[in-house]
C-alpha positions in Angstrom: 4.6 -8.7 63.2 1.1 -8.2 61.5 -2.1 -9.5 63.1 -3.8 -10.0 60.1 -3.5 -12.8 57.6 -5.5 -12.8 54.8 -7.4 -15.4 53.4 -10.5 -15.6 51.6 -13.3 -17.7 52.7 -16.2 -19.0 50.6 -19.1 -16.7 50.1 -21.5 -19.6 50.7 -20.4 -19.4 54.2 -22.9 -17.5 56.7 -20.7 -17.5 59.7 -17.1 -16.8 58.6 -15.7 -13.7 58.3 -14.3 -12.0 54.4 -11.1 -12.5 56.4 -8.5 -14.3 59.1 -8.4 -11.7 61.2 -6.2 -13.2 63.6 -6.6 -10.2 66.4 -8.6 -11.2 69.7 -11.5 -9.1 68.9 -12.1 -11.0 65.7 -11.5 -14.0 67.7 -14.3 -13.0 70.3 -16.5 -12.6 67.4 -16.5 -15.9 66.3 -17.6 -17.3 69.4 -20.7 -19.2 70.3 -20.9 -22.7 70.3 -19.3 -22.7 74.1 -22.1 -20.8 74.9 -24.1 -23.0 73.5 -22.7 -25.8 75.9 -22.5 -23.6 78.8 -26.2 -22.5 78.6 -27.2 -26.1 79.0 -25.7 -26.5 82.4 -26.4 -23.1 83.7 -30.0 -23.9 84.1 -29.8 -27.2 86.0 -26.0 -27.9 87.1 -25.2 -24.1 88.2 -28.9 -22.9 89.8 -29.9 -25.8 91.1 -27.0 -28.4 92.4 -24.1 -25.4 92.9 -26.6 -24.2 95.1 -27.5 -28.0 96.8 -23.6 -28.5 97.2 -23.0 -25.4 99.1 -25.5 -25.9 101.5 -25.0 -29.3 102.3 -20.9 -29.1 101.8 -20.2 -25.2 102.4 -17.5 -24.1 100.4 -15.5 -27.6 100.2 -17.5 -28.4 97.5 -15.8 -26.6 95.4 -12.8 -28.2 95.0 -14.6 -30.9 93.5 -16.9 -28.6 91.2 -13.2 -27.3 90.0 -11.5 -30.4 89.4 -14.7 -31.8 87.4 -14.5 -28.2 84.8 -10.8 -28.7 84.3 -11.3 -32.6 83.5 -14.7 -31.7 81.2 -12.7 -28.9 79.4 -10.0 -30.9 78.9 -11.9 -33.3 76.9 -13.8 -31.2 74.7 -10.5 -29.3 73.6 -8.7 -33.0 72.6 -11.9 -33.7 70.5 -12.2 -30.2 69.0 -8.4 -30.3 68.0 -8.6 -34.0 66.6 -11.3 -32.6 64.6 -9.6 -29.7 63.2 -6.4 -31.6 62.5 -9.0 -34.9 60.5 -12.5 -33.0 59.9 -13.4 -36.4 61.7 -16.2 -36.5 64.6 -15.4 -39.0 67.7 -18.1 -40.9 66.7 -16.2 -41.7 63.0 -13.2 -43.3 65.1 -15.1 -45.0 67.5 -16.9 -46.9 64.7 -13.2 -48.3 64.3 -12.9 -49.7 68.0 -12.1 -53.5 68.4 -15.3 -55.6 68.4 -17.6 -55.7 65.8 -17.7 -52.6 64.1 -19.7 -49.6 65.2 -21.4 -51.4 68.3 -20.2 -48.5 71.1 -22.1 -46.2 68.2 -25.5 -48.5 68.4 -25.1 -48.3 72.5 -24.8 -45.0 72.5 -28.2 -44.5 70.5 -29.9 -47.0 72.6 -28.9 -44.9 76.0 -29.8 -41.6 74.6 -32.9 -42.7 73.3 -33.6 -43.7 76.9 -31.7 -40.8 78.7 -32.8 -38.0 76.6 -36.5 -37.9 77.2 -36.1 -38.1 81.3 -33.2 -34.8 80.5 -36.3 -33.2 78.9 -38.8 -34.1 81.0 -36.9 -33.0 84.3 -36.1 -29.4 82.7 -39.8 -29.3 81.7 -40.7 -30.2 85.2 -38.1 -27.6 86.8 -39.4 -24.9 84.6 -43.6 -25.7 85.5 -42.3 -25.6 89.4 -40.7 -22.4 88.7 -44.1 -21.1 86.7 -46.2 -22.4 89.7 -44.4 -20.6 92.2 -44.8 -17.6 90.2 -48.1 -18.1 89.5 -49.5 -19.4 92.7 -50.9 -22.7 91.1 -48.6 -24.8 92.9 -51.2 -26.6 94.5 -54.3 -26.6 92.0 -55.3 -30.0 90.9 -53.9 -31.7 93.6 -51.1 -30.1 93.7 -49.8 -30.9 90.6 -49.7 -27.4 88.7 -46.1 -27.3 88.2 -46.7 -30.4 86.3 -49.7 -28.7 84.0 -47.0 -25.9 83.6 -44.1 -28.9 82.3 -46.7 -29.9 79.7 -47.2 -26.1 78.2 -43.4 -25.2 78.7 -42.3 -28.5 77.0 -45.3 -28.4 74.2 -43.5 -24.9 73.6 -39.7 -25.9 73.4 -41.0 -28.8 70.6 -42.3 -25.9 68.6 -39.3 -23.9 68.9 -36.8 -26.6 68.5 -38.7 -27.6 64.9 -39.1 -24.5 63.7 -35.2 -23.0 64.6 -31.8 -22.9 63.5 -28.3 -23.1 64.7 -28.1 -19.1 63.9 -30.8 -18.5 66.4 -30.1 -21.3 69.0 -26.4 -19.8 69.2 -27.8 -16.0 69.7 -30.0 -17.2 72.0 -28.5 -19.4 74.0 -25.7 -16.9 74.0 -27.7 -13.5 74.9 -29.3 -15.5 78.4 -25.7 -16.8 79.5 -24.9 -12.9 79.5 -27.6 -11.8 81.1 -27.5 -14.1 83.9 -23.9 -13.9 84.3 -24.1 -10.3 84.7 -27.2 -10.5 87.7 -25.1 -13.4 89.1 -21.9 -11.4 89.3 -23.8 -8.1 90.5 -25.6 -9.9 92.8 -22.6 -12.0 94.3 -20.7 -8.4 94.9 -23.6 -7.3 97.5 -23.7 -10.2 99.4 -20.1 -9.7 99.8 -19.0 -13.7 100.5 -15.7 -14.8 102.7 -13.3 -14.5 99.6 -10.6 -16.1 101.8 -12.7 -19.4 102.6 -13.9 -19.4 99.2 -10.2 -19.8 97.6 -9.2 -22.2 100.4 -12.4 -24.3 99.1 -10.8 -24.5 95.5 -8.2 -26.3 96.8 -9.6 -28.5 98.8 -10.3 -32.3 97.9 -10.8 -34.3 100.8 -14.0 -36.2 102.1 -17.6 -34.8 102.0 -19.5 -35.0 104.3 -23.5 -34.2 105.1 -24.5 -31.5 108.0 -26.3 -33.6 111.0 -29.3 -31.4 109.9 -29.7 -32.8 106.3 -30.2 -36.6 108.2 -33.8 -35.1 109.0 -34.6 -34.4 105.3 -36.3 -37.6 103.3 -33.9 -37.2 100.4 -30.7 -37.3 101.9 -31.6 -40.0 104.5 -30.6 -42.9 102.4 -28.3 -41.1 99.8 -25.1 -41.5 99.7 -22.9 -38.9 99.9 -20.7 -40.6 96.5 -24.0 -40.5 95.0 -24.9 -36.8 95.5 -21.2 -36.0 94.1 -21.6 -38.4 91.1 -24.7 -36.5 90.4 -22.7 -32.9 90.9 -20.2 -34.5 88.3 -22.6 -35.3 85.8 -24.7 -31.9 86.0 -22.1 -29.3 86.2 -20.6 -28.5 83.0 -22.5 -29.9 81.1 -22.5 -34.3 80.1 -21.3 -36.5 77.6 -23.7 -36.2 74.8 -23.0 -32.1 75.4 -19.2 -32.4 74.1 -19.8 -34.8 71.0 -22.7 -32.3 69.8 -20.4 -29.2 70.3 -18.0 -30.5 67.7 -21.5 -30.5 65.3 -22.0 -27.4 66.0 -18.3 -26.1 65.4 -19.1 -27.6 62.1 -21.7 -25.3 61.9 -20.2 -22.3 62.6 -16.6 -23.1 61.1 -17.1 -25.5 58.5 -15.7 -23.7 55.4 -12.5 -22.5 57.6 -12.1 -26.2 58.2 -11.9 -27.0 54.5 -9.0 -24.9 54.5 -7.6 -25.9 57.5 -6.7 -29.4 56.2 -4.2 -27.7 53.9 -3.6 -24.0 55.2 -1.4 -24.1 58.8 -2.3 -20.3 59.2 -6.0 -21.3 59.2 -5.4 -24.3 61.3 -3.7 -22.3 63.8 -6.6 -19.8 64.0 -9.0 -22.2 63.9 -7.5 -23.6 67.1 -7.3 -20.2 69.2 -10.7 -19.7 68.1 -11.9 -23.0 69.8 -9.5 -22.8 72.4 -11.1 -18.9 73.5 -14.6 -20.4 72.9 -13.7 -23.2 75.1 -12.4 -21.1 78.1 -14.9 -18.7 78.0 -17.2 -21.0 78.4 -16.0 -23.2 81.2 -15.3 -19.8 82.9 -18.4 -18.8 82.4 -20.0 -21.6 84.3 -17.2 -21.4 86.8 -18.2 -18.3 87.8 -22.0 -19.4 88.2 -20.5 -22.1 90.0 -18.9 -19.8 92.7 -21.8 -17.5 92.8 -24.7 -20.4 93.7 -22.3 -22.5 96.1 -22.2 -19.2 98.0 -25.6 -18.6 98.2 -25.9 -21.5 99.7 -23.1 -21.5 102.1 -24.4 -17.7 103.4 -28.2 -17.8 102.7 -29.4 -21.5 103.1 -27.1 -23.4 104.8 -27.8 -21.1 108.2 -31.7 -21.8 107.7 -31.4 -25.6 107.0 -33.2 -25.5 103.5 -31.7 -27.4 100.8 -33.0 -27.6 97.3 -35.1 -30.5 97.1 -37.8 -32.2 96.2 -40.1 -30.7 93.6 -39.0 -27.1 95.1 -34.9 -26.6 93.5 -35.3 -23.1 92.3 -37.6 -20.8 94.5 -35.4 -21.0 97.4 -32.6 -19.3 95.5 -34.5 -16.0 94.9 -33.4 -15.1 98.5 -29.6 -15.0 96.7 -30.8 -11.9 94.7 -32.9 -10.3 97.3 -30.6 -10.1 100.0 -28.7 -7.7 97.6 -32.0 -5.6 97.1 -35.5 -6.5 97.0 -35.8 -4.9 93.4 -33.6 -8.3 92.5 -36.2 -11.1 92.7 -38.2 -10.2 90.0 -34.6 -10.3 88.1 -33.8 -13.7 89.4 -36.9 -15.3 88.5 -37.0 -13.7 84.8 -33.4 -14.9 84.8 -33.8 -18.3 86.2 -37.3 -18.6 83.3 -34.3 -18.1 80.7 -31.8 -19.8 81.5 -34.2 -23.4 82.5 -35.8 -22.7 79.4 -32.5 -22.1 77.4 -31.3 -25.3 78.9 -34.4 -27.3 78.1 -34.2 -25.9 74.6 -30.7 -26.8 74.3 -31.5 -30.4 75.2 -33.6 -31.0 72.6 -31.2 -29.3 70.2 -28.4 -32.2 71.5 -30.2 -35.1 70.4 -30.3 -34.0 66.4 -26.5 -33.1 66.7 -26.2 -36.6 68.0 -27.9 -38.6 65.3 -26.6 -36.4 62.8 -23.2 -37.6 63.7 -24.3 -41.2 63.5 -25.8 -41.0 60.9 -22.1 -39.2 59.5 -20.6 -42.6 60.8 -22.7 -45.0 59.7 -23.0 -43.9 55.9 -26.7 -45.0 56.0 -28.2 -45.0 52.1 -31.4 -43.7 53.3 -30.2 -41.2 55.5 -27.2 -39.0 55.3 -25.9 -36.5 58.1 -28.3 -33.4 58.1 -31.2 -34.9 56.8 -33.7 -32.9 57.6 -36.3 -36.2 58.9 -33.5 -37.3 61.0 -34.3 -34.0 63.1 -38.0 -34.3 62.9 -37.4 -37.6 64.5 -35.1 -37.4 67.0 -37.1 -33.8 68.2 -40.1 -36.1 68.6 -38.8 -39.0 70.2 -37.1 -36.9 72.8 -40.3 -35.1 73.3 -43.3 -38.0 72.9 -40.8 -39.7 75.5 -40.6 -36.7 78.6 -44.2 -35.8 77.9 -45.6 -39.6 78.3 -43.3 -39.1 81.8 -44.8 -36.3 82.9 -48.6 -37.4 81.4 -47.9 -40.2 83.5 -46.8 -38.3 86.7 -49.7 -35.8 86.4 -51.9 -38.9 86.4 -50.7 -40.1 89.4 -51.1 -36.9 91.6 -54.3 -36.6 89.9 -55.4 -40.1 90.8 -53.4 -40.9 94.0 -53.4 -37.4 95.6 -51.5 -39.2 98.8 -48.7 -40.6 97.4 -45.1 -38.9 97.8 -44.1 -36.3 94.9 -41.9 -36.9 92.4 -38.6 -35.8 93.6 -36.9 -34.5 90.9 -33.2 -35.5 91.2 -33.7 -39.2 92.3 -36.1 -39.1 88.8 -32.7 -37.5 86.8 -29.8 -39.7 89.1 -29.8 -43.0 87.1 -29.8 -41.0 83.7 -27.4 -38.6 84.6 -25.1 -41.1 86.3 -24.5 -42.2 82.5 -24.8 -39.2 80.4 -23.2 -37.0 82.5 -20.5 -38.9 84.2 -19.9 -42.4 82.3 -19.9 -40.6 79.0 -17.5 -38.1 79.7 -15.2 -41.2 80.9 -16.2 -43.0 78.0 -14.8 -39.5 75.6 -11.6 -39.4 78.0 -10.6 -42.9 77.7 -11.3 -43.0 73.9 -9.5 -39.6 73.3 -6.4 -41.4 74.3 -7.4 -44.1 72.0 -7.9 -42.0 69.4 -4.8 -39.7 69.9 -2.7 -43.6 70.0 -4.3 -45.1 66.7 -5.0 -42.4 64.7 -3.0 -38.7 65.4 0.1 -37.9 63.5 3.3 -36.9 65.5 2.5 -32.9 64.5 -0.8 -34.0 65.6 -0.7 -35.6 69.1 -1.8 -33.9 72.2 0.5 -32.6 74.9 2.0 -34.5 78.0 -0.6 -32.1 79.9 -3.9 -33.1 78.1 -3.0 -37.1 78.0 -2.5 -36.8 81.9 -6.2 -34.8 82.2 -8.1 -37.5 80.0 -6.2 -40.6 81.8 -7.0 -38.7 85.1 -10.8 -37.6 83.5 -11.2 -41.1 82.6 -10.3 -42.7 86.2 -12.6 -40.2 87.7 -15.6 -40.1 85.9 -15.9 -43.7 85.0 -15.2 -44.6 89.1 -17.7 -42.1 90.0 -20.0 -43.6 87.2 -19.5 -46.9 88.4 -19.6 -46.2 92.0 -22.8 -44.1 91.9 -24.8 -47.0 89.9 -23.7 -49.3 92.4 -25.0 -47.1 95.5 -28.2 -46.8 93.8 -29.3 -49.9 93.2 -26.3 -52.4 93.7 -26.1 -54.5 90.7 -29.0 -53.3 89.1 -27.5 -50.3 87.4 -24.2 -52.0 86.2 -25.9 -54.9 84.7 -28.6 -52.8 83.0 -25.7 -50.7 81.5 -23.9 -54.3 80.4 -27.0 -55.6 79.1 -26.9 -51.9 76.5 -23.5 -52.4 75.4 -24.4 -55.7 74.9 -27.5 -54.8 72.9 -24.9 -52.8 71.2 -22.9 -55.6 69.6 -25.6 -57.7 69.0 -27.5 -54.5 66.6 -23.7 -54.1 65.2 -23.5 -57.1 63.8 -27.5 -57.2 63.0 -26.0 -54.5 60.2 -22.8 -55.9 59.6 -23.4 -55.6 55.9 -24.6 -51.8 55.7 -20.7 -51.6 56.9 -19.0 -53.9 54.4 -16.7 -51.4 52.5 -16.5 -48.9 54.1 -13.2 -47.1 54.7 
């Protein structure tokens, strides 16, 4: 039976092929947006907390980290395929949910335009401690270099995030997954891990539990252990907002094939194993960077006690590469630069995909999807907010040298314990709703994927929930009542831009 069918896609098109070439190696050409999403975990949920879990947990943690990859993939393939069977973004069903209409939309804008700039601002902040370390300012100005170094690196990623393109984000973002999957994978060979203990890890789901050492360490002394796996959750794989900007920029890539997928099965169907390949690659991507840092710290850290922490989360895993060589360090830390930068970048890429597919749902007059100021705007928002955080952090080393640094993660944990974990229940739950009110029969998912989101949904949303609660009690689920609250009231503020629309 031939590989190849052919159908002609629109010259306008910059990233489809002349034909369907339905082989695997025209498959593997096409990919890119998973590495997009994959990129903007490596930097933060696969150097920094894969390494944290596997010191504090050993290699139980895995199990967990596992479970969490399968649940996040399954959600991003319901929503991709729902999109290839419509053309419709989640966020154009979810305007149709009970209540008035569009108000989940309106609470989603109002927690990423508070979530987004302390993402940004933490990557910013990981990357200066990096550039410290490296450049032995650590502690100039009252030891607060790593923050001088956030400032430049940030100031740097606005520039590059207004001047880019999708073209270039994907062959970026794409070239440093590679190259640090490749060191990671080299490097995990010649430290030569318990393969045995690592596979029975996999498989394990039971209780976590911290070391008696990590009771001595400030952070962990009043952390919860459901917190530190709700932040895991929320970091690894990438969050919420990651998923519902991937299928922007599938429209990117694939749009024209789209077009004739509506009406052409054979495109539909090669549409879908393209997504499907993209997909897997990616998840396995960060699987393996998963395995990799959870043994580093399981062989290299755990023994010595150190933890990532702190303001210090990625010097510590240099000794990872060197035990496999000293010529490895300086190959770590170039990696480690690209892929906290990538991610950093890649975060500010999210939040345009985002309002770009509100704006898509709202059917604004003034602004329609891809409108060019709606980029501009949402670049600078996410950026004028992390750089007032770290302005203001910089100010306070600079005029209370004796208070306690910033520690990073508790800085991240409240906006991460929504973005990361409460959105991706939020997607599950409403993938179901979607496939229920909206799929044809040819178009619902499988047994398989409605028990994943159900069981994606249970998990991330109780994780969510729980993790708010061990933070600050009732604080957190209040504030996040009080936003979907704001949410209808703003919904039915513009009821009337909504009047007629279909």
């Amino acid at each position: 039976m031939p590989l190849v069918s052919k159908y002609r896609v629109p010259s306008s098109s910059a990233h489809q092929p002349a034909t369907l070439d339905r082989g695997f190696g025209s498959i593997l050409a096409q990919l890119g947006p998973g590495a997009i999403v994959a990129s903007l975990t490596i930097g933060s949920g696969e150097l920094v907390f894969s390494t944290r879990g596997g010191s504090l947990f050993g290699y139980h943690i895995l199990g967990l980290f596992v479970l969490v990859l399968l649940l996040k993939w399954s959600l991003v393939i319901v929503s991709a395929r729902h999109w290839i069977a419509t053309g419709r973004h989640p966020f154009e069903r979810w305007i149709d949910l009970p209540g008035p209409r569009g108000w989940l939309l309106f609470s989603f804008l109002i927690l990423a335009a508070m979530a987004f700039p302390v993402w940004v601002s933490f990557h910013a902040s990981t990357v200066g401690t990096l550039l410290a370390s490296l450049t032995g300012t650590a502690q100039s100005l009252r030891g607060s270099g790593s923050l001088v170094w956030g400032i430049i690196v940030l100031v740097a990623a606005v520039l590059l995030a207004l001047t880019g393109s999708f073209a270039r984000m994907e062959k970026l973002q794409t070239a440093i997954v590679a190259l640090m999957l490749l060191s990671m994978l080299v490097s995990l060979a010649l430290l030569n891990p318990s393969w045995t203990e690592m596979i029975r890890g996999v498989f394990y789901l039971g209780p976590l539990r911290y070391p008696e050492w990590a009771a001595g360490l400030p952070e962990f002394a009043g952390r919860p252990v459901w917190l530190e796996a709700a932040t895991y959750a929320g970091v690894l794989g990438g969050g919420g907002y990651d998923y519902l900007a991937y299928i922007t920029w599938l429209r990117e890539k694939h749009g024209s094939t789209l077009a004739r997928a509506q009406s052409e099965p054979d495109a539909r169907v090669w549409l879908r194993r393209v997504i499907l390949v993209d997909s897997i690659v990616s998840f396995t991507a960060v699987l393996l960077f998963t395995g990799a840092f959870v043994a580093c710290g399981v062989i290299l850290l755990a023994p010595q006690h150190q933890v990532p922490s702190g303001t210090d989360l990625l010097t510590l895993q240099s000794q990872f590469v060197s035990a496999g060589g000293a010529w490895l360090r300086p190959l770590y830390f170039t990696g480690a630069l690209l892929a906290i930068g990538g991610t950093l970048y890649g975060t500010i890429e999210v939040a345009p995909a985002i309002l770009n597919e509100l704006l898509r749902a709202f059917r604004w007059k003034n602004f329609s999807a891809g409108d060019p100021r709606a980029r501009t705007w949402a670049v600078r928002w996410c950026s004028f907010g992390a750089l007032v955080l770290l302005i203001g952090s910089l100010l306070q080393r600079l005029l209370a040298p004796n208070t306690e640094p910033l520690r990073l993660v508790a800085f991240l944990t409240p906006a991460n314990l929504f973005t990361g974990v409460m959105a991706c229940g939020i997607v599950s739950l409403l993938n179901l709703w979607t496939n229920w009110r909206f799929s044809q029969s040819g178009q619902r998912m499988n047994p398989l994927l409605i028990i994943l989101n159900f069981a994606g949904a249970a998990l991330f949303l109780g994780l969510g929930l729980k993790g708010y609660w061990d933070l600050s009690a009732w604080m957190g689920p209040a504030i996040l009542a009080a936003t979907l609250g704001l949410g209808m009231i703003a919904a039915r503020l513009f009821k009337p831009r909504f009047d007629g629309l279909d």
